[in-house]
N, C-alpha and C positions, 0 to 999 in steps of 0.2 A: 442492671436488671431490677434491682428494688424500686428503683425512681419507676422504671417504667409500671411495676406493678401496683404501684401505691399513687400515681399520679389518676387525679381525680378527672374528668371529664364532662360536658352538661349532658345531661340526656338526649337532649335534641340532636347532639353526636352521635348520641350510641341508634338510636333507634333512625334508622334512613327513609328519606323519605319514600312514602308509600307503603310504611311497614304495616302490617296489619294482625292486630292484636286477637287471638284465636280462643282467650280461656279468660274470661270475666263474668264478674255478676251483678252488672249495671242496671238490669230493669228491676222498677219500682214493688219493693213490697211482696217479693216473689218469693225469696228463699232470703238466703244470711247476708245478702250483698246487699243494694240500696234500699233507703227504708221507705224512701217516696218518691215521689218525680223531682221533686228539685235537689234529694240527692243524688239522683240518676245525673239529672244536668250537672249539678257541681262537680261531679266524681269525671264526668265526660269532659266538661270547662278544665279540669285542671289536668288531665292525660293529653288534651288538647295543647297544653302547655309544653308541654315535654315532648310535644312532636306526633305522639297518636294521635292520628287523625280517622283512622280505619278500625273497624270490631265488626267481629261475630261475636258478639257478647253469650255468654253458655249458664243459664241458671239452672240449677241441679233439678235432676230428676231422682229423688232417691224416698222410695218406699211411701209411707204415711206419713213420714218427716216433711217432704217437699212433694206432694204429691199433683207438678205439674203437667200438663199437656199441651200436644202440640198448639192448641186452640187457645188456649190461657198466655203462653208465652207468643205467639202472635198479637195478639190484644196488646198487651203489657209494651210491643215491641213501635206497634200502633202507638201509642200514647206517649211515648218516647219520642218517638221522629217528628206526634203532630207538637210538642211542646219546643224541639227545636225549632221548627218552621215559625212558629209565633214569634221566639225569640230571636228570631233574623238568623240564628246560626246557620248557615250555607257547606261550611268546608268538613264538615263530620258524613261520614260515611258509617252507618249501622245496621247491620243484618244482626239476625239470634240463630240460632243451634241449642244445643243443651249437653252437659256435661250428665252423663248416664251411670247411673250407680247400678253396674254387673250386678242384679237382685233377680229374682223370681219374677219381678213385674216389671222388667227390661225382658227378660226373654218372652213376655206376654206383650211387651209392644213391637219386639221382632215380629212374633210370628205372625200380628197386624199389621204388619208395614207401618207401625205409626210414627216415624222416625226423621229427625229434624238434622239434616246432614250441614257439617262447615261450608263443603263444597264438595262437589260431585257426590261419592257415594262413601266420604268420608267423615267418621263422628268420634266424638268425643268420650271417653267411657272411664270411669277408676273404680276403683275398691275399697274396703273396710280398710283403715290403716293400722289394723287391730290384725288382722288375718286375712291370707289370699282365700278366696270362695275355693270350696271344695271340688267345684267343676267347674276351675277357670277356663282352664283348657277345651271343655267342652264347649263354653259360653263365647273362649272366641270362633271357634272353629263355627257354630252356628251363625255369627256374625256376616263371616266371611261366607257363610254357605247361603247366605241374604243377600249377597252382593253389597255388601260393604265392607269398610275398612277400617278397624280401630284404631284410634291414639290413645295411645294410657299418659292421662294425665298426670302432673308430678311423679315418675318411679322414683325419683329418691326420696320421698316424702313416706314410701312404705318400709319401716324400719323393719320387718321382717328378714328383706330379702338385705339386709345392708353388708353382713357377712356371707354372704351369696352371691358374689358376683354373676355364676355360670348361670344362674335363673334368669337372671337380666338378657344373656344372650338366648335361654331357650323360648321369653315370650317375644324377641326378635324372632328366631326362627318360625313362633306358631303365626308369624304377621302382623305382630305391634309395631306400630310405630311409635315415637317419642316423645312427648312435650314437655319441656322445662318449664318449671314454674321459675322466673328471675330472681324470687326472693330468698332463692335457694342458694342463690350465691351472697347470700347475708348471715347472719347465724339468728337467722328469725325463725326459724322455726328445728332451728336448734343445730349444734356443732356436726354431727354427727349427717344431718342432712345436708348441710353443706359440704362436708366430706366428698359424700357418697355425690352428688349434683357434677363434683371437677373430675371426680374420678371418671363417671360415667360420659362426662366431656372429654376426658383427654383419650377415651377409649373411642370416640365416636359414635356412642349411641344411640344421641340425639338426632330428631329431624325436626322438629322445631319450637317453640318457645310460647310464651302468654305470661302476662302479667299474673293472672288469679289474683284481678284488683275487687276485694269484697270494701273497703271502705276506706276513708282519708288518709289515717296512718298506713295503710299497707304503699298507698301514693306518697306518703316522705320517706319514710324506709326506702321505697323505691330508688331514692338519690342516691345510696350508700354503693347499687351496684355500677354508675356512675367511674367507671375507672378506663385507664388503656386496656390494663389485662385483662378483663372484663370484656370489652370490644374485641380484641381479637379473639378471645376466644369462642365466642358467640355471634361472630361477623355473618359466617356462614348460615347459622341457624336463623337471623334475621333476613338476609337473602331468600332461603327456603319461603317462611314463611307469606313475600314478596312475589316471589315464582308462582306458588302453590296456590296463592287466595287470593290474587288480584283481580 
């Protein structure tokens, strides 16, 4: 059992083909992820490496911090695929979405329909990792009352709820789904979140996964989740994502 846990594996194993990568911040110059287009290309050349081949890359929508739009991350998304095409890349597949910061001017783009879904009429959406909003509850139910569907990205990443497990199940029951961040199963962004990341795996939480690749290092780190254990435990949630986005 130790060998199997500690036994290292390439990425290109872990991630099957056709996986497709749901929670990234690869277009150029947008938010905290790429800072130009040829980091855009580099950060894509090298996930290319490792076997991602497919994104709905997701740059944040969050207040006067990042304050993009559908129309901006179209563009940005544009200039991405026309720099591929120049450079003969063929085998990359790149859609956008956006990762929604639950604010005051999220439920202002609700109630516009101004909304950039993964697929079908489901999106991407997190929180303050400081504190849940005080009408979370309210903000999904409105969501869903839109016809669409949340994924709360990283929930082990909200150290709030970490001594809380029953929250975890009651924003399953208001209609969250799940997304793992992978670097969760590292202790990069700290002990405590990788904790809470296998806990909420062995319980079955999750429904599916994304790198939340914002730059180089989070792509070497990347290697560390590189194990058997690691694969099987997360076989499924790469399947999902396979099914779900294809």
């Amino acid at each position: 059992m130790f060998f199997l846990k500690k036994k290292k594996i390439s990425l290109v194993e872990l991630f099957s083909e056709g996986f497709i990568d749901i929670h990234s911040h690869l277009l150029p110059g947008i938010d905290d992820g790429a800072k130009n287009i040829e980091n855009s290309i580099e950060l894509i050349t090298k996930m290319s490496s490792y076997g991602i081949k497919n994104f709905i890359t997701t740059p944040h929508i969050l207040g006067n911090v990042y304050p993009n739009s559908s129309k901006t991350i179209k563009e940005k998304l544009s200039e991405v695929k026309k720099e591929l095409i120049n450079r003969g890349v063929k085998d990359i597949s790149i859609h956008a979405a956006a990762e929604y910061m639950m604010d005051e001017q999220f439920s202002d783009r609700l109630k516009n329909n101004d909304i950039l879904v993964l697929k079908d009429n489901l999106i991407l959406v997190e929180m303050s990792y400081f504190s849940a909003p005080i009408n979370l509850f309210e903000v999904l139910f409105e969501i869903q009352l839109k016809g669409y569907k949340p994924i709360l990205a990283h929930p082990e990443r909200y150290s709030f709820y970490h001594n809380d497990i029953e929250s975890y199940y009651k924003l399953k029951n208001a209609g969250c789904l799940f997304q793992l961040n992978l670097l969760s199963l590292t202790e990069h962004y700290g002990k405590h979140v990788q904790k809470t990341s296998y806990k909420l795996l062995d319980k079955g939480l999750y429904d599916f996964v994304g790198t939340d690749t914002h730059h180089l290092n989070h792509l070497e780190l990347l290697k560390k989740v590189g194990t058997k254990k690691n694969l099987i435990k997360i076989e499924k949630l790469i399947k999902n994502n396979i099914k779900k986005f294809a």
